[in-house]
SERO-4910 file (N, C-alpha, C, O; in steps of 0.05 Angstrom, whole numbers):
BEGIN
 pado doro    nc1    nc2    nc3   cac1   cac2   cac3    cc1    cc2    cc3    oc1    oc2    oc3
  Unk    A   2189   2200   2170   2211   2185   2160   2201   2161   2144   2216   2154   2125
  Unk    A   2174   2144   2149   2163   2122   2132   2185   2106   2138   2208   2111   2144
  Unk    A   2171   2085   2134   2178   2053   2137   2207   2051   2132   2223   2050   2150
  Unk    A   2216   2052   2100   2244   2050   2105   2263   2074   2101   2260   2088   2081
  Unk    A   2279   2078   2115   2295   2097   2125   2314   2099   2100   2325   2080   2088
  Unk    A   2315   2132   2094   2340   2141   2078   2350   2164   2087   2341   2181   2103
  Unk    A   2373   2162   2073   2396   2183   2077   2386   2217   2078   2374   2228   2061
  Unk    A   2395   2228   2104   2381   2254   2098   2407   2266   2098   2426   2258   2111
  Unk    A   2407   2294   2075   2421   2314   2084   2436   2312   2060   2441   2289   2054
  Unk    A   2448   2334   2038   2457   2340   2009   2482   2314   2007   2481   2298   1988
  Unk    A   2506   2311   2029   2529   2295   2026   2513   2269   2037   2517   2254   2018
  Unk    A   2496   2253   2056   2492   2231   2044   2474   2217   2032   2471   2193   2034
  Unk    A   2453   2241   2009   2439   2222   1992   2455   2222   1965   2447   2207   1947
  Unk    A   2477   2238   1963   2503   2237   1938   2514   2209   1946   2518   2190   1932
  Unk    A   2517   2212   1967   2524   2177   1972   2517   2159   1970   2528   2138   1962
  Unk    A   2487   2163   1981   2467   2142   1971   2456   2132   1940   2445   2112   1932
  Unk    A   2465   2159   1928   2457   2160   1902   2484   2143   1888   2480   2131   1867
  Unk    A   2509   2143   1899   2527   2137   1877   2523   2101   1896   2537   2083   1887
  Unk    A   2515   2099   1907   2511   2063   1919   2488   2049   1905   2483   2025   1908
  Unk    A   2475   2066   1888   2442   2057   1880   2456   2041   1856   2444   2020   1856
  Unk    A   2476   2039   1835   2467   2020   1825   2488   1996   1834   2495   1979   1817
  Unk    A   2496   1995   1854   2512   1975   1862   2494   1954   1885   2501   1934   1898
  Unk    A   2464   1969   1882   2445   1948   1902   2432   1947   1883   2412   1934   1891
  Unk    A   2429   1953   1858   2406   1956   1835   2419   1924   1820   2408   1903   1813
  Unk    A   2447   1932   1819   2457   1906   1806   2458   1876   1817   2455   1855   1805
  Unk    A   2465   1883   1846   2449   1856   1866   2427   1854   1863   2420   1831   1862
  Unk    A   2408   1869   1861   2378   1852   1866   2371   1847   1841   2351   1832   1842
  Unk    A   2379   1852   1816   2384   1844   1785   2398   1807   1790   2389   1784   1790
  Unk    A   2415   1816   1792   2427   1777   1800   2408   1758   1808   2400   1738   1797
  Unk    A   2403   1769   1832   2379   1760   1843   2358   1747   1827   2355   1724   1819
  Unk    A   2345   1766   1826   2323   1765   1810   2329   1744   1786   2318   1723   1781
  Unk    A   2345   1753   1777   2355   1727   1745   2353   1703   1759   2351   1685   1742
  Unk    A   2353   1692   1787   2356   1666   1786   2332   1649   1768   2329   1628   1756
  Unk    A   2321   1671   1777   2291   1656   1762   2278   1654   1739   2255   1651   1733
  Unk    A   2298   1659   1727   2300   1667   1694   2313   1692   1684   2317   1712   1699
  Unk    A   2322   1689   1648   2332   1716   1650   2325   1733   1629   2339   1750   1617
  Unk    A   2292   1722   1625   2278   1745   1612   2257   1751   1623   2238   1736   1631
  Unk    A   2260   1783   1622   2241   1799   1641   2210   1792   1636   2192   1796   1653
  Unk    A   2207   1780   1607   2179   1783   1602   2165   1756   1621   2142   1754   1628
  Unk    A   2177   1746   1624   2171   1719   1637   2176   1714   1665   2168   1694   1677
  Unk    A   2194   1737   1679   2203   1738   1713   2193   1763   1719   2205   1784   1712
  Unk    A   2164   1764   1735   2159   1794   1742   2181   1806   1755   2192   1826   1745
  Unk    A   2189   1794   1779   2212   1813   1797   2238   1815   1784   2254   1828   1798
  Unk    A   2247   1807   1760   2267   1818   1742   2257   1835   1739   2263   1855   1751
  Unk    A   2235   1831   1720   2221   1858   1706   2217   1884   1714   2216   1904   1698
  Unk    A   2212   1884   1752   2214   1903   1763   2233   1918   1769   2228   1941   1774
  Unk    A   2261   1906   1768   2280   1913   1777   2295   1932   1761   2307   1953   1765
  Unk    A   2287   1912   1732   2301   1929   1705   2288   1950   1700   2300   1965   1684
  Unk    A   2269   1956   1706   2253   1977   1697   2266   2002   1723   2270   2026   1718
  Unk    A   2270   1991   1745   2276   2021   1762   2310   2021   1756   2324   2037   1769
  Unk    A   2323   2006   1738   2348   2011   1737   2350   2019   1716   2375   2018   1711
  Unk    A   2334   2031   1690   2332   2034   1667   2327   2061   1679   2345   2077   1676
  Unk    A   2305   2071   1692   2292   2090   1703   2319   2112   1720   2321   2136   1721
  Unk    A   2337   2087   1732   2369   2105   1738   2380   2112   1721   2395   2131   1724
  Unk    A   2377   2103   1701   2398   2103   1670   2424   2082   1685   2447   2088   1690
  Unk    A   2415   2065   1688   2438   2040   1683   2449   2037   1658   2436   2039   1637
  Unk    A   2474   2033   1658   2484   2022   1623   2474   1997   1619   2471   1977   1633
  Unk    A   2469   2004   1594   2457   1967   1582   2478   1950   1592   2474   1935   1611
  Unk    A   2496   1950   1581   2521   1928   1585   2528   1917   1617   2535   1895   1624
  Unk    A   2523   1944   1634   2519   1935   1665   2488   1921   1668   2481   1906   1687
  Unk    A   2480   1925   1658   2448   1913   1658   2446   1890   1656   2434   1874   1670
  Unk    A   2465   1887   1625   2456   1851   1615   2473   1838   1634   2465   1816   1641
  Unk    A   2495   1847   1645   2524   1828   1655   2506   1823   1678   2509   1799   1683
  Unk    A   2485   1835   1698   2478   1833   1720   2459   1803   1711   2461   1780   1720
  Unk    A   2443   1813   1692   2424   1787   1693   2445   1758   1684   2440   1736   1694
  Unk    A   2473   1765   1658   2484   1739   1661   2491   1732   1688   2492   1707   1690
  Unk    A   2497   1745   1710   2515   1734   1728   2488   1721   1751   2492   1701   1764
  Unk    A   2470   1731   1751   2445   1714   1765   2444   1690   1751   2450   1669   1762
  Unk    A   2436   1693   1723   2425   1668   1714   2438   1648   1698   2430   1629   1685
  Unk    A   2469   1661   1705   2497   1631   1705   2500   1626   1679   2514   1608   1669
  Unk    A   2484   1647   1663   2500   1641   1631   2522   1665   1622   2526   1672   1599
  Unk    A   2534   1674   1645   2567   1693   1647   2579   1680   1654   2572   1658   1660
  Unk    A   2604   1690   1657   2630   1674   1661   2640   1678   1686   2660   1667   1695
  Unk    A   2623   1699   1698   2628   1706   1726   2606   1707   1742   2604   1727   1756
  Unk    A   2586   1685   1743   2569   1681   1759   2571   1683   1782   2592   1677   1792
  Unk    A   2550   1691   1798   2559   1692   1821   2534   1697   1839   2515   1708   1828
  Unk    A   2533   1693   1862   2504   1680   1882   2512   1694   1906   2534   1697   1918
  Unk    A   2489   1703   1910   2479   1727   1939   2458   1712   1953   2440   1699   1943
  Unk    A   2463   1714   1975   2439   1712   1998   2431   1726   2008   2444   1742   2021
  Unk    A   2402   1728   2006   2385   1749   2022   2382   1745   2055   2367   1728   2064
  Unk    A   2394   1759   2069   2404   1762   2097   2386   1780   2118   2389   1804   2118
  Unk    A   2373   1769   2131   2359   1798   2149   2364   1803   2182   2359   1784   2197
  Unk    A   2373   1824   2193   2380   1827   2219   2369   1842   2232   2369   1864   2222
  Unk    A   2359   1839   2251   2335   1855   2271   2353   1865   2284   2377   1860   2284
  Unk    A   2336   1886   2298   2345   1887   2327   2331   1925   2340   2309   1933   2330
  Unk    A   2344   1939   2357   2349   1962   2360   2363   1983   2353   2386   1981   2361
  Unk    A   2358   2004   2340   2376   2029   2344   2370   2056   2370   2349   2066   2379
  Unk    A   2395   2060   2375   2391   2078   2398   2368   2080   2405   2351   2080   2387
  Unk    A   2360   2083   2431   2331   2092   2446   2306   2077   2434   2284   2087   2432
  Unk    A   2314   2051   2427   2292   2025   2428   2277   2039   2406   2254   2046   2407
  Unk    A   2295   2042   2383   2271   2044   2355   2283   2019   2338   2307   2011   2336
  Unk    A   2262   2009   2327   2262   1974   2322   2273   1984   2284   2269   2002   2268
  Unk    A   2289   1957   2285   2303   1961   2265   2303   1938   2244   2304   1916   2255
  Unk    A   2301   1937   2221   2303   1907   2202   2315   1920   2181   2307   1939   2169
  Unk    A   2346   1899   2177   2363   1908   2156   2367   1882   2136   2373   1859   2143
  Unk    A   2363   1890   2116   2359   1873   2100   2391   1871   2081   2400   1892   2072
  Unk    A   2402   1850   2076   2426   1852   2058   2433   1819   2040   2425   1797   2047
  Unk    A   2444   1824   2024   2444   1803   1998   2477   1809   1994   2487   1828   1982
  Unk    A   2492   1786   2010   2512   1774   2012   2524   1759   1996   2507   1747   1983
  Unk    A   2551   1752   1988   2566   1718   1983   2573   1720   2006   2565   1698   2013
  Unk    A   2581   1729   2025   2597   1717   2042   2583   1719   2067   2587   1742   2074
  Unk    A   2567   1707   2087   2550   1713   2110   2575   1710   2126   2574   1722   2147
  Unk    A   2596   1698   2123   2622   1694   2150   2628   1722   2157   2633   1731   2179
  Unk    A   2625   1734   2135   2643   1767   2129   2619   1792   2144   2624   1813   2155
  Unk    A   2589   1779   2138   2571   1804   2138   2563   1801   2169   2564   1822   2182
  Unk    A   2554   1778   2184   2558   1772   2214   2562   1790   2230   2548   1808   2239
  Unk    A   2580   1783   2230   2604   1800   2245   2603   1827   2241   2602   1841   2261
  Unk    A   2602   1839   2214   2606   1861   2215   2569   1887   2229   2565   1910   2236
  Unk    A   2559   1867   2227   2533   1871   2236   2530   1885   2260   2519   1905   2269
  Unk    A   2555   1856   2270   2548   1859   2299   2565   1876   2309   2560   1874   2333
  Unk    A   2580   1889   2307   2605   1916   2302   2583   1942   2302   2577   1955   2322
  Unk    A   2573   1945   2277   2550   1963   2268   2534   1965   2299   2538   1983   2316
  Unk    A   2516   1941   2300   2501   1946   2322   2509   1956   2351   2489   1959   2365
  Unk    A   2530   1962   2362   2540   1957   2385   2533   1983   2400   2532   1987   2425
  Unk    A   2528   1999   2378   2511   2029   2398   2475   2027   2400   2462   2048   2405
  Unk    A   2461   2001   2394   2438   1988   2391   2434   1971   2403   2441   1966   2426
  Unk    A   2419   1956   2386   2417   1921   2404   2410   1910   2375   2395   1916   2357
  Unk    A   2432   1890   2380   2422   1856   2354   2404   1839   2368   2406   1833   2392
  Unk    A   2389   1835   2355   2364   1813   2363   2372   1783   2354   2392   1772   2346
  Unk    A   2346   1774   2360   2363   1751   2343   2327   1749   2324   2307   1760   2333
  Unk    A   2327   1733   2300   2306   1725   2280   2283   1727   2299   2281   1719   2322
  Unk    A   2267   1739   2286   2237   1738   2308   2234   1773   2314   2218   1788   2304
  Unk    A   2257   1779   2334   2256   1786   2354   2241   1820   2356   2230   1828   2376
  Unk    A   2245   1835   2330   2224   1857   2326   2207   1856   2298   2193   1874   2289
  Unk    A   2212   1830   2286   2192   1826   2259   2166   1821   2259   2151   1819   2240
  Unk    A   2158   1820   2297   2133   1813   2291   2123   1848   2296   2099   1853   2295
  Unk    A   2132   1858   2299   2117   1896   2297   2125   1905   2271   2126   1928   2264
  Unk    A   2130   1883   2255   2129   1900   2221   2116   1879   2200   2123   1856   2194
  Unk    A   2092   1898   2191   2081   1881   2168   2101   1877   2138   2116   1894   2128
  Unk    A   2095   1847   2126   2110   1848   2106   2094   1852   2082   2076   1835   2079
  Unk    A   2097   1870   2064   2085   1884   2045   2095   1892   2015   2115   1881   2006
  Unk    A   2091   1898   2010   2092   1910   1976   2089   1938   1978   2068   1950   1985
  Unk    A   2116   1951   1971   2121   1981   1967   2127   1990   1942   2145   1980   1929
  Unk    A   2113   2010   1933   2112   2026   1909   2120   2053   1900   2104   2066   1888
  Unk    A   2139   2060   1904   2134   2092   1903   2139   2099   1870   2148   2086   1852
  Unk    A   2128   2126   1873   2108   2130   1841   2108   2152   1853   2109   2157   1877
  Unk    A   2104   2170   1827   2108   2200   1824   2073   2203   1795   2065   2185   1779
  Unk    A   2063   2230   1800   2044   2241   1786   2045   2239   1755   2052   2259   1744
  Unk    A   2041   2225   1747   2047   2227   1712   2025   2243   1702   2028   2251   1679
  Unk    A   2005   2249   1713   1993   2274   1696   1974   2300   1717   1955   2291   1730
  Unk    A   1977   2323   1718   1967   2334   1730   1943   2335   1736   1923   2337   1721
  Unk    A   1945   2334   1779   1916   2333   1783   1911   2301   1789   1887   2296   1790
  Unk    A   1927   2278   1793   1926   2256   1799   1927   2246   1821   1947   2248   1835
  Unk    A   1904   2235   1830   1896   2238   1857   1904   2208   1879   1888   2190   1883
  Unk    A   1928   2209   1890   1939   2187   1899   1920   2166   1918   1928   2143   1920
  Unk    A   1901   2173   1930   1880   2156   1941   1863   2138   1924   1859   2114   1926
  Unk    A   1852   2161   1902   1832   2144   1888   1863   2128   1869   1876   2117   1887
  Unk    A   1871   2125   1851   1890   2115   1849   1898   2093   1859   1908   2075   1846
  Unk    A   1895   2094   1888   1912   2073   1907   1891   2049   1911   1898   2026   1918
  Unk    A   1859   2058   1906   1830   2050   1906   1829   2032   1877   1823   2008   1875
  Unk    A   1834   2044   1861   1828   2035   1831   1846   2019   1827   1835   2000   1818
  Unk    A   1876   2012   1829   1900   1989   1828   1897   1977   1842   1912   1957   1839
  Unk    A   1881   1976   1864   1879   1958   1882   1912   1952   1912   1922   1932   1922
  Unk    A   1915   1976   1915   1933   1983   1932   1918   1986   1966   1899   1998   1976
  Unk    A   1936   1972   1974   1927   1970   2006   1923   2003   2018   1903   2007   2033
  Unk    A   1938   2022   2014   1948   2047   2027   1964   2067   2018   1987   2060   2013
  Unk    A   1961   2082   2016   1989   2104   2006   1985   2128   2024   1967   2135   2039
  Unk    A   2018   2142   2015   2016   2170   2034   2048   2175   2016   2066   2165   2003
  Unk    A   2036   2203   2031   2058   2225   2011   2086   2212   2026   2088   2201   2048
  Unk    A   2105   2220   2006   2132   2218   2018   2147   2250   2023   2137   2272   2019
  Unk    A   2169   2246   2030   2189   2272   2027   2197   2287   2010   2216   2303   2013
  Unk    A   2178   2281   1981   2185   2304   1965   2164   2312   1952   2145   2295   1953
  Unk    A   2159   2332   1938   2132   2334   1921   2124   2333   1900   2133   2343   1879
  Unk    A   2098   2315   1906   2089   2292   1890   2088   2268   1898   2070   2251   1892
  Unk    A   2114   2264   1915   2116   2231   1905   2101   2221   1925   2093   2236   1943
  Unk    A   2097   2197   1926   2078   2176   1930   2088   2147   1937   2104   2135   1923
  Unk    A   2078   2136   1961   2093   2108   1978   2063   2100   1970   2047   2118   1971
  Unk    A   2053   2071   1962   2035   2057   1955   2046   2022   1965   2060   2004   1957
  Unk    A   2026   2029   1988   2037   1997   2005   2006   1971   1990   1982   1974   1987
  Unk    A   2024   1950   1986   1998   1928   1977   2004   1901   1990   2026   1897   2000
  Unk    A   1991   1887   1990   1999   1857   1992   2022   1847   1975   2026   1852   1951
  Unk    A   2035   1833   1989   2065   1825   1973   2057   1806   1952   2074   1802   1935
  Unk    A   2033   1792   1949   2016   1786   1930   2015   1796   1907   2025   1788   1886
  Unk    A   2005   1811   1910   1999   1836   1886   2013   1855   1878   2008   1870   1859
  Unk    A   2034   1856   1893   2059   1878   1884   2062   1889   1852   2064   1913   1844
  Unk    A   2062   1856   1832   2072   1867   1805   2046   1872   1785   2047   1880   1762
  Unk    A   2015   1861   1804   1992   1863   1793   1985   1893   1799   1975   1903   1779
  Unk    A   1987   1909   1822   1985   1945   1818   2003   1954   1811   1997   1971   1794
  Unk    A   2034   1953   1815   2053   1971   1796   2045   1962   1769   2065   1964   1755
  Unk    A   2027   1954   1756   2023   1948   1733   2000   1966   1717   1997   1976   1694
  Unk    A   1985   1964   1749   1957   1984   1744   1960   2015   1743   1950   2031   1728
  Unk    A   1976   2018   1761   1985   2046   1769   1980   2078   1752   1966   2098   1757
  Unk    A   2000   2072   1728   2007   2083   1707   1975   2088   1694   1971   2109   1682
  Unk    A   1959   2075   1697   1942   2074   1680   1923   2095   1697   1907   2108   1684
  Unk    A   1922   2098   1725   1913   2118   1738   1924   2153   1745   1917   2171   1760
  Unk    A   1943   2150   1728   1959   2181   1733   1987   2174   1747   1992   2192   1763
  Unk    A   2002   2158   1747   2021   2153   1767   2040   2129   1748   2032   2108   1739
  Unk    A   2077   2144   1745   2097   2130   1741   2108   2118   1764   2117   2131   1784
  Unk    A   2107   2092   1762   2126   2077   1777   2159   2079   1778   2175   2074   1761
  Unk    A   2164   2088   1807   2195   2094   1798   2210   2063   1817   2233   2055   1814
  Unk    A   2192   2053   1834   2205   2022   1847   2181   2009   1853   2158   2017   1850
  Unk    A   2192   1986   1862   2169   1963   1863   2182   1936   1870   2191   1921   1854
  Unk    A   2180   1932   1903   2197   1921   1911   2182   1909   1934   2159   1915   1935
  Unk    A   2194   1886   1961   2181   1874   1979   2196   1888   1997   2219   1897   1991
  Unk    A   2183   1892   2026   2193   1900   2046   2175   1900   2069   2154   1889   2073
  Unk    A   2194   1918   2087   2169   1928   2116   2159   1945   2129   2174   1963   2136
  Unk    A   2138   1948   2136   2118   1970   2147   2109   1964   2169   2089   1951   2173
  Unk    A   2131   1981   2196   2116   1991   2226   2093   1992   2229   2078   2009   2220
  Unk    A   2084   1966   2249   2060   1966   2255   2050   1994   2275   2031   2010   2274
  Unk    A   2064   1992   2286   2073   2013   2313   2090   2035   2316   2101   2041   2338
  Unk    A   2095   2050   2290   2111   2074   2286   2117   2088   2318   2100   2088   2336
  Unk    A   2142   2099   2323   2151   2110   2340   2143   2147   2329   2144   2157   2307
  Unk    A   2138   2156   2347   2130   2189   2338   2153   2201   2346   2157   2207   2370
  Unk    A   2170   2207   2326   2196   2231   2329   2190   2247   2348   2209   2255   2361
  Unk    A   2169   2256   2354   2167   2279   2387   2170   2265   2407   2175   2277   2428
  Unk    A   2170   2241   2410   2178   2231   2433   2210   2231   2436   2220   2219   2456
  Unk    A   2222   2240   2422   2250   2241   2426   2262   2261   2427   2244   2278   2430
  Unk    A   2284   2275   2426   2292   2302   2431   2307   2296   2408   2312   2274   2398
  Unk    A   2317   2325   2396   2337   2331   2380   2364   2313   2382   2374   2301   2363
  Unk    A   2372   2315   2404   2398   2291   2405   2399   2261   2400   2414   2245   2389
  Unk    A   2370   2260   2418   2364   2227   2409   2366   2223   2381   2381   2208   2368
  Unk    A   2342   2244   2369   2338   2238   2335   2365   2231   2315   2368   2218   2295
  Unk    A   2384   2246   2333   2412   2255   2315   2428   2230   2322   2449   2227   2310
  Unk    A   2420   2203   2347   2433   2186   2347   2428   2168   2329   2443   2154   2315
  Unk    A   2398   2170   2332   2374   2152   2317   2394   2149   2286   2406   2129   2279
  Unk    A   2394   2176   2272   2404   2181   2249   2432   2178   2242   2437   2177   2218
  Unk    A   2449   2175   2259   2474   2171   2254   2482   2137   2253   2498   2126   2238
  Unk    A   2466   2126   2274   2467   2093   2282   2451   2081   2253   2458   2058   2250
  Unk    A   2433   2089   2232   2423   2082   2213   2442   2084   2196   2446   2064   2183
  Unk    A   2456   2107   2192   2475   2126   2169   2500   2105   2167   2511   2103   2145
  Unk    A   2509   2091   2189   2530   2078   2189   2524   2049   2180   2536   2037   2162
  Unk    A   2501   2037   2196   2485   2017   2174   2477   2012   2153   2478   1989   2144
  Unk    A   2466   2034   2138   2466   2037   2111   2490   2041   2092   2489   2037   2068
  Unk    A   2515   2051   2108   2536   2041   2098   2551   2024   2090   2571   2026   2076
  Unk    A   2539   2001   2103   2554   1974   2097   2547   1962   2071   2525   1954   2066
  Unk    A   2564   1960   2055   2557   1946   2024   2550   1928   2016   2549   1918   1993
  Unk    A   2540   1917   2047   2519   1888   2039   2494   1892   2051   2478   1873   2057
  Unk    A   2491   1914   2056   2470   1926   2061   2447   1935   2043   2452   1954   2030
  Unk    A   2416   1923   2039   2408   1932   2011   2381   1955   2025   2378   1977   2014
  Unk    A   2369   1950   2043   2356   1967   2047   2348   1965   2085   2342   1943   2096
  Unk    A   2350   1990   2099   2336   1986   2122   2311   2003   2135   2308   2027   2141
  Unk    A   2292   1979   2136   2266   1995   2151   2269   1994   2185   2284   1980   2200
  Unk    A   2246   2020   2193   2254   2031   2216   2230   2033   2227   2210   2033   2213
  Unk    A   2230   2035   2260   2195   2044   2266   2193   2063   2275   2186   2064   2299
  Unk    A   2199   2091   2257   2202   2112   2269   2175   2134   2251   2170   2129   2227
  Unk    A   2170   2143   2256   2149   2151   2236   2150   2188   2222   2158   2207   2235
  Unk    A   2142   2187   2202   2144   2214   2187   2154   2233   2194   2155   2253   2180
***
């Protein structure tokens, strides 16, 4: 399953797919606070590039960076929000979400969690490293994702769930210094983003089929929430 958890199954990665640019356009805002040209804000730069890579419309594109960087008419400011805790059968959970309203997302958290456990700050972040994630797909045949991961100067990589592609974990340091290198070793960058990586992955055989299916349903409803931008899990492949 890797670090952060997605949608399995044909009806909800259609779902997940039609939510992608409605978290593509928050972390665009975002990102503009800090200017609102890409050439000059790496983590714009990154963003626009995997929302270009969606085929975002330009016009949703530029409105995202006016409304970060307050030269639109409808500006408007998100907070980056993080909530620990448990999902079913003590697999450790960090959900990450970019809010206006924390009165509104709270609460609803804590609704979400109630077949889990809410933590409070601290409380399972110290079993997840914070890191620089990359995933990247083969741009030319025969490209060898280790050496690759060696030559950009990438902490680690390992295959993901589909074939080809490629999770490339680095120092949150260096994040926009190897998605930069990447390309140049056989490998398109399709994101490039900060997050977290299970120190202590949970092994899916330790659980039974039913557990797994709670595991997955108690995520499925979390990732539902629309202030929800991404959640990592410590459950492993």
């Amino acid at each position: 399953m890797g670090a952060q958890w997605k949608a399995k199954g044909k009806a909800l990665v259609a779902d997940a797919r039609g939510k992608l640019f409605g978290k593509l356009v928050k972390e665009i805002t975002v990102a503009a606070r800090g200017g609102a040209d890409p050439a000059s804000n790496s983590k714009l730069r990154l963003v626009v590039e995997q929302a270009r890579k969606a085929s975002m419309p330009k016009d949703t594109l530029e409105r995202a960076i006016k409304k970060g960087s307050g030269t639109g008419a409808d500006a408007v400011s998100y907070e980056r929000v993080i909530y620990e805790g448990f999902a079913p059968h003590q697999v450790a959970v960090m959900v990450e979400c970019l809010t206006d309203n924390v009165k509104r997302t709270a609460p609803e958290m804590r609704v979400l969690f109630r077949k889990g456990q809410l933590g409070t700050s601290g409380s399972v972040a110290w079993d997840f490293d914070h890191v620089g994630i990359i995933e990247a797909e083969p741009a030319v045949a025969g490209a060898d994702p280790e050496e690759a991961a060696i030559e950009a100067g990438a902490q680690d990589c390992e295959p993901g769930d589909e074939e080809g592609y490629t999770t490339f974990w680095t120092d949150p340091t260096e994040l926009d210094l190897v998605s930069r290198a990447l390309p140049a070793h056989g490998f398109t960058v399709l994101s490039a983003k900060l997050g977290y990586k299970p120190k202590t992955p949970v092994d899916p055989a330790s659980l039974s089929a039913e557990q797994l299916e709670e595991v997955e349903s108690f995520l499925a409803a979390i990732d539902g929430n629309d202030d929800v931008q991404n959640v990592y899990v410590s459950l492993g492949g």
